[in-house]
N, C-alpha and C positions, 0 to 999 in steps of 0.2 A: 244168350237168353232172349227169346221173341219176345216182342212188344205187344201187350195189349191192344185191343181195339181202339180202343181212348187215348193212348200213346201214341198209336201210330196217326190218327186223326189228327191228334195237335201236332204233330212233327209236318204232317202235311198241310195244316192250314198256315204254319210258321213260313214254310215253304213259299207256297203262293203266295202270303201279302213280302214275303223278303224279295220275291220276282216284281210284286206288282208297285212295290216302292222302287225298285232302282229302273223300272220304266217312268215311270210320272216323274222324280227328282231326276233322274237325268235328262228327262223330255224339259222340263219347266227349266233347269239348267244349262242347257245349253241349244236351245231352240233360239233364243235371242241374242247367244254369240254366233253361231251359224247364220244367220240373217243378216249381222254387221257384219261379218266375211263375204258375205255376198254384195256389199257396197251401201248398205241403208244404214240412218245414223240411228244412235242410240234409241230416239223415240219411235221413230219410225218401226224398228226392230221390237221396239217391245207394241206399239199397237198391229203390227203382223200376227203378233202371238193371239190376238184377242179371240178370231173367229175359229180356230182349234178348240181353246175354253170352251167355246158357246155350242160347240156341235157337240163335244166332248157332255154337257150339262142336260141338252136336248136328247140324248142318243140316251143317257142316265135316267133320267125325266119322264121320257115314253117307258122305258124298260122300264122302270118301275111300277110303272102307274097298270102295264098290262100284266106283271107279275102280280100286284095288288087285286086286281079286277078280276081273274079267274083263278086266284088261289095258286099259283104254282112257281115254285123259286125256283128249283133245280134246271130245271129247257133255257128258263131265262138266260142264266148265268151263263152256258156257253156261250147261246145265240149271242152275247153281247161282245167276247170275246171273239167270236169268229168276227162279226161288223167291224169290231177294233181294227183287227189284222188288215178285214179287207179294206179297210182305208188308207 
Protein backbone atom coordinates (compact mmCIF):
# COMPACT_ATOMS: atom_id res chain seq x y z
CA UNK A 1 0.00 0.00 0.00
CA UNK A 2 1.84 3.55 -0.93
CA UNK A 3 1.91 6.13 1.49
CA UNK A 4 0.28 9.39 1.10
CA UNK A 5 1.86 12.56 0.79
CA UNK A 6 1.55 13.45 4.44
CA UNK A 7 2.86 10.16 5.30
CA UNK A 8 5.50 10.13 3.44
CA UNK A 9 6.50 13.77 4.70
CA UNK A 10 6.31 12.89 8.34
CA UNK A 11 8.32 9.66 7.83
CA UNK A 12 10.78 11.99 6.36
CA UNK A 13 10.86 14.79 8.60
CA UNK A 14 11.05 11.81 11.56
CA UNK A 15 13.94 10.89 9.44
CA UNK A 16 16.02 13.93 9.50
CA UNK A 17 15.57 15.14 13.13
CA UNK A 18 16.50 11.04 14.10
CA UNK A 19 20.00 12.03 11.85
CA UNK A 20 20.08 15.45 13.19
CA UNK A 21 19.90 14.13 17.01
CA UNK A 22 22.38 11.44 16.91
CA UNK A 23 24.83 14.30 15.39
CA UNK A 24 24.43 16.88 18.12
CA UNK A 25 24.12 14.08 21.15
CA UNK A 26 26.94 12.32 20.00
CA UNK A 27 28.89 15.55 19.20
CA UNK A 28 27.98 17.20 22.72
CA UNK A 29 28.78 13.52 24.04
CA UNK A 30 31.68 12.77 23.37
CA UNK A 31 33.55 15.83 22.11
CA UNK A 32 34.91 16.45 25.70
CA UNK A 33 35.88 12.73 26.10
CA UNK A 34 37.92 13.06 22.84
CA UNK A 35 39.71 16.21 24.22
CA UNK A 36 40.67 14.41 27.70
CA UNK A 37 42.17 11.53 25.42
CA UNK A 38 44.08 14.00 23.83
CA UNK A 39 45.86 14.97 27.41
CA UNK A 40 43.56 18.16 28.69
CA UNK A 41 41.93 17.81 31.99
CA UNK A 42 38.31 17.66 32.69
CA UNK A 43 37.78 21.46 32.61
CA UNK A 44 40.05 22.41 30.33
CA UNK A 45 38.15 19.65 27.99
CA UNK A 46 34.87 20.95 28.70
CA UNK A 47 35.76 24.98 28.00
CA UNK A 48 37.43 23.63 24.54
CA UNK A 49 33.92 22.65 23.72
CA UNK A 50 32.78 26.31 24.18
CA UNK A 51 33.92 28.02 20.82
CA UNK A 52 31.99 25.02 18.66
CA UNK A 53 28.72 26.14 20.66
CA UNK A 54 29.34 29.87 19.88
CA UNK A 55 30.05 29.33 16.03
CA UNK A 56 27.45 26.52 16.01
CA UNK A 57 24.83 29.83 17.65
CA UNK A 58 26.21 32.54 15.20
CA UNK A 59 26.13 30.35 11.89
CA UNK A 60 22.20 29.71 13.48
CA UNK A 61 21.68 33.42 14.33
CA UNK A 62 22.75 34.86 10.75
CA UNK A 63 20.90 31.94 9.09
CA UNK A 64 18.09 32.94 10.59
CA UNK A 65 17.83 36.37 10.67
CA UNK A 66 18.61 36.28 6.50
CA UNK A 67 15.76 33.55 6.12
CA UNK A 68 13.56 35.97 8.23
CA UNK A 69 14.71 39.25 6.15
CA UNK A 70 13.91 37.96 2.65
CA UNK A 71 11.12 35.63 3.35
CA UNK A 72 12.70 32.20 2.25
CA UNK A 73 13.15 29.05 4.46
CA UNK A 74 13.68 26.33 1.92
CA UNK A 75 17.75 27.79 0.18
CA UNK A 76 18.38 28.44 3.81
CA UNK A 77 17.99 25.11 5.15
CA UNK A 78 20.60 23.53 2.84
CA UNK A 79 22.92 26.36 2.66
CA UNK A 80 23.26 25.70 6.49
CA UNK A 81 23.91 22.17 6.15
CA UNK A 82 26.42 22.26 3.48
CA UNK A 83 28.47 25.17 6.01
CA UNK A 84 27.93 22.48 8.60
CA UNK A 85 29.67 19.83 6.59
CA UNK A 86 32.12 22.11 5.40
CA UNK A 87 33.59 22.85 8.75
Amino acid sequence: MPLSDEQELTYRSGLIQFMQDILLYGFSTFLPSILKAMGYDTLQSNYLTIPVYLWGAAAFMILAFISDKYSIRGPVSPSHLILTLAI
